[in-house]
TORKOL-4160 file (C-alpha; in steps of 0.2 Angstrom, whole numbers, padded with zeros to 4 digits, m for minus):
57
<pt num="1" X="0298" Y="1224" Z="0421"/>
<pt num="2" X="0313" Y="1215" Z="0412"/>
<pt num="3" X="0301" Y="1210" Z="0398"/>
<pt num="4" X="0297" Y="1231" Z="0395"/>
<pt num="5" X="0314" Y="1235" Z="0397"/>
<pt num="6" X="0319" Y="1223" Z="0382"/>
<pt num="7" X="0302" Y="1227" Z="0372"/>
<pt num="8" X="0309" Y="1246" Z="0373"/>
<pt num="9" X="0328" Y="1243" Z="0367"/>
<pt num="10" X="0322" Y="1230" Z="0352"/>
<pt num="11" X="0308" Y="1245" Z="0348"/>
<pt num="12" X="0326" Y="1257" Z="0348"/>
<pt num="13" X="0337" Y="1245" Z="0338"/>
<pt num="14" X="0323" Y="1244" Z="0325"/>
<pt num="15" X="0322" Y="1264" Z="0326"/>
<pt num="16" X="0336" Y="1265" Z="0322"/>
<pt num="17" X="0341" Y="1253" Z="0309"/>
<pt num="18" X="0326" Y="1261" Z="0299"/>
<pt num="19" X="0334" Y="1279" Z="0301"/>
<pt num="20" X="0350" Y="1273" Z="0296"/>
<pt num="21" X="0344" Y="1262" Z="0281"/>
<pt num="22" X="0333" Y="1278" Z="0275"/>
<pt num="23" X="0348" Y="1288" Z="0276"/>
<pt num="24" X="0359" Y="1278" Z="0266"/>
<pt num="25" X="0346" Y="1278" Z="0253"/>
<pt num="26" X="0346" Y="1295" Z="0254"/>
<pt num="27" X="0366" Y="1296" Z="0249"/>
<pt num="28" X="0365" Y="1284" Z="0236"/>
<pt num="29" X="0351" Y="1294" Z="0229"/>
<pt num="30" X="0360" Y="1312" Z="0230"/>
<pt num="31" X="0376" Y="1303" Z="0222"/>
<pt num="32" X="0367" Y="1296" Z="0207"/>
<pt num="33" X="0358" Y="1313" Z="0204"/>
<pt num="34" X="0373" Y="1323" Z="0206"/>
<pt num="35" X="0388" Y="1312" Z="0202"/>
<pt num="36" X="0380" Y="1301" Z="0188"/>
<pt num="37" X="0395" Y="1305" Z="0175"/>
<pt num="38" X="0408" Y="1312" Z="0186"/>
<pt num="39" X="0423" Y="1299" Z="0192"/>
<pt num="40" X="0414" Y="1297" Z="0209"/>
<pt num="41" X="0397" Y="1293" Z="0200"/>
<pt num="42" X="0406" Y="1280" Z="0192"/>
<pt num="43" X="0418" Y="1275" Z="0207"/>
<pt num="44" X="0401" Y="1274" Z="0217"/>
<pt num="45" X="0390" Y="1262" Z="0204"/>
<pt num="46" X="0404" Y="1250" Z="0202"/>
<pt num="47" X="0407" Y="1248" Z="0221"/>
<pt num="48" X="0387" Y="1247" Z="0225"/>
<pt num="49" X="0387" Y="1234" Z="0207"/>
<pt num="50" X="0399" Y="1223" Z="0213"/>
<pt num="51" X="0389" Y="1215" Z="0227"/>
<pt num="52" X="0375" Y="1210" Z="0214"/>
<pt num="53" X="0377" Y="1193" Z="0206"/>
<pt num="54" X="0377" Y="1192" Z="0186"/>
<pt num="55" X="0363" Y="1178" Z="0181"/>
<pt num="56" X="0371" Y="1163" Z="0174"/>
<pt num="57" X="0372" Y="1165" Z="0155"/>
């Protein structure tokens, strides 16, 4: 029984951590189509850019 009971809160972790990752692509998505030239749009691609590295020159 322990072994179902764990099998069933991994399977709602994972539920959920794809719900709230399609969500979030979902924003990021609405932003850039809405916001793409406003001060947010800007505000937004330089806060997601900054956790991208630059490639050694």
């Amino acid at each position: 029984m322990g072994c179902l009971r764990l099998l069933f809160f991994q399977m709602w972790k994972v539920l959920l951590a794809a719900i709230v990752a399609v969500v979030l692509a979902r924003i990021d998505s609405y932003v850039e189509r809405r916001h793409s030239e406003s001060v947010p749009g800007k505000a937004w691609r330089a806060y997601r850019g900054r956790s991208k590295k630059e490639p050694p020159p």
